[in-house]
Each structure stands twice: as C-alpha cells, then as structure tokens.
N, C-alpha and C positions, 0 to 999 in steps of 0.2 A: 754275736750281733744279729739283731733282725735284717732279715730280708724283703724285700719287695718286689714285687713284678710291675714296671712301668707298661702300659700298653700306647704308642703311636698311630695313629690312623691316618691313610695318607689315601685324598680320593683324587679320582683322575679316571676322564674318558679316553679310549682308545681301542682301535678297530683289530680284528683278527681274526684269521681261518685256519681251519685245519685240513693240513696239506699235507701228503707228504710227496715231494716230488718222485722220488721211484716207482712212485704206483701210476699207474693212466687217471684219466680221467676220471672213466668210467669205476674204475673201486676208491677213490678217492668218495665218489657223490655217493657209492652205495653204504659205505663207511661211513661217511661223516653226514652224509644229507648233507640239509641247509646250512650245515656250518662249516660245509669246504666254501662257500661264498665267503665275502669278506665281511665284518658284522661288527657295530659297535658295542661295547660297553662300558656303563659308568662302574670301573673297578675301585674297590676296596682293598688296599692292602694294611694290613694291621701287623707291627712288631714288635713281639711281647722280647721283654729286653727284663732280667731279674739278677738281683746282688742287694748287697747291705746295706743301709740306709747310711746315709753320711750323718752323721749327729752336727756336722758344722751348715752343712745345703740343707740335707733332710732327703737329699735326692739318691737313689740309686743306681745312677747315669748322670753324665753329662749330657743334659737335652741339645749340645749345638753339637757336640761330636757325632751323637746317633742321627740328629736329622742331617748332618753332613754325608753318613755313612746312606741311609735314605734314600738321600735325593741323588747321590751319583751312581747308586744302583739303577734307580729308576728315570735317572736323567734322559729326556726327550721323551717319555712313553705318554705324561699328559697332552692329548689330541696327535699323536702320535700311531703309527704300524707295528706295534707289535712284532711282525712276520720278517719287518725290517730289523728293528732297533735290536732285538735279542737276537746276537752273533749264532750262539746254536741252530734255532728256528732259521734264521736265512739261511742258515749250510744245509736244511731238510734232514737235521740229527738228533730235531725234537719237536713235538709241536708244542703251540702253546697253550697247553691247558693248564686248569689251575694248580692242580696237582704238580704239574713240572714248573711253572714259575714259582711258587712260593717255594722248590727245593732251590732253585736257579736263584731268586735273590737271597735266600737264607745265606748260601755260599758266598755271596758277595758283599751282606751286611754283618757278617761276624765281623770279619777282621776288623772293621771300623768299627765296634764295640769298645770303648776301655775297659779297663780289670779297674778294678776286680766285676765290674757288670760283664754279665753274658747273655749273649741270644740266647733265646728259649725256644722263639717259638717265631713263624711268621705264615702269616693267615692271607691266602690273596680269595676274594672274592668277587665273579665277574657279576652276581646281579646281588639282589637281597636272600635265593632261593639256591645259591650254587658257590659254593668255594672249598677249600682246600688248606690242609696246614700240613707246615712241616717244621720238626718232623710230625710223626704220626704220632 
C-alpha cells in the first residue's frame, strides 16, 4: 500500500531564555549573551506524521487524534514561558533550544500517533532563519 507523509504546522508565540541555573550569572551571559534574557518568539512547530493511505478517508492519520496528541504536548506554550511550562527546563536539566524541544515534543507526540501512522519527524522553529528537527 502507498504511503504518505502528513505534515501539521502549529504556530504560537512564546518567551524564553537560556539558563542554566548551576552556572553564576556571569558564564551564563558570557555563554548565552542576549539570550540568557528572556525573549520572545513566534515559533513554528511542524509534525511530519507518515503511514499508508486509507483507501476509505484517503488519510494517513487521524487529523483529530494527532492534533489532540499536538496540542497536549504543547498545551499552554501559546503566549506562554517556555522556561516554565517544559518540566525539564524549569528543573535547569535542559535549556530550551530548538534542537532539545523538538526532541522533547517528539517523545511526547508519538505515543498519540495511531498505527499504523507514525512520527517521523518533528521540526520546531523559533524564527523563519533558526530551527531544529528531530530526529536528525
């Protein structure tokens, strides 16, 4: 049977810095610069989701199961803290760059995948010029 890759795009602003509390100040700012402040973006996250085509829908996902899976991964991050909402990031066990959320929600919007569709792939990016996929 054919296969297809559905792609979702799911946009949302939200603020965040990188931190890591175990370091002072002072290697924090020399590390990160400007981006240990707090700083917003309009993020893009995109979830390539791929399996066989239904010959009865035509679909290769259930569009309300995956944006359920979606939106409770991402639940409060529109106008939202970042630094807050992702449990890791608040415990200073990760920061939030692109590269670590898009593995951070990968993990969390499989399982709400149905079979036979599967994640493929999930793209978070924080401007038009900077993002991240995972996996790689």
């Amino acid at each position: 049977m054919d296969e297809a890759r559905l792609i979702r795009t799911v946009r949302l602003r939200a603020v965040h810095r990188y931190w890591r509390p175990a370091w002072s100040d002072e290697e924090n700012r020399r590390v990160f610069g400007d981006q240990a402040a707090s700083h917003p973006h309009d993020w893009r996250v995109e979830v390539h989701v791929a399996g066989p085509v239904d010959p009865r829908t035509g679909w290769c996902v259930e569009l309300g199961a995956l944006d359920r899976a979606v939106a409770e991964a991402t639940r409060g991050w529109d106008g939202g803290d970042l630094n807050a909402l992702v449990p890791e990031v608040a415990r200073g066990e990760m920061t939030p760059s692109t590269e670590n959320l898009a593995r951070w929600l990968h993990a969390r919007i499989a399982p709400g995948v149905p079979a036979p569709a599967r994640l493929v792939e999930v793209r978070v990016f924080e401007s038009g010029e900077l993002g991240s996929a995972w996996p790689a």
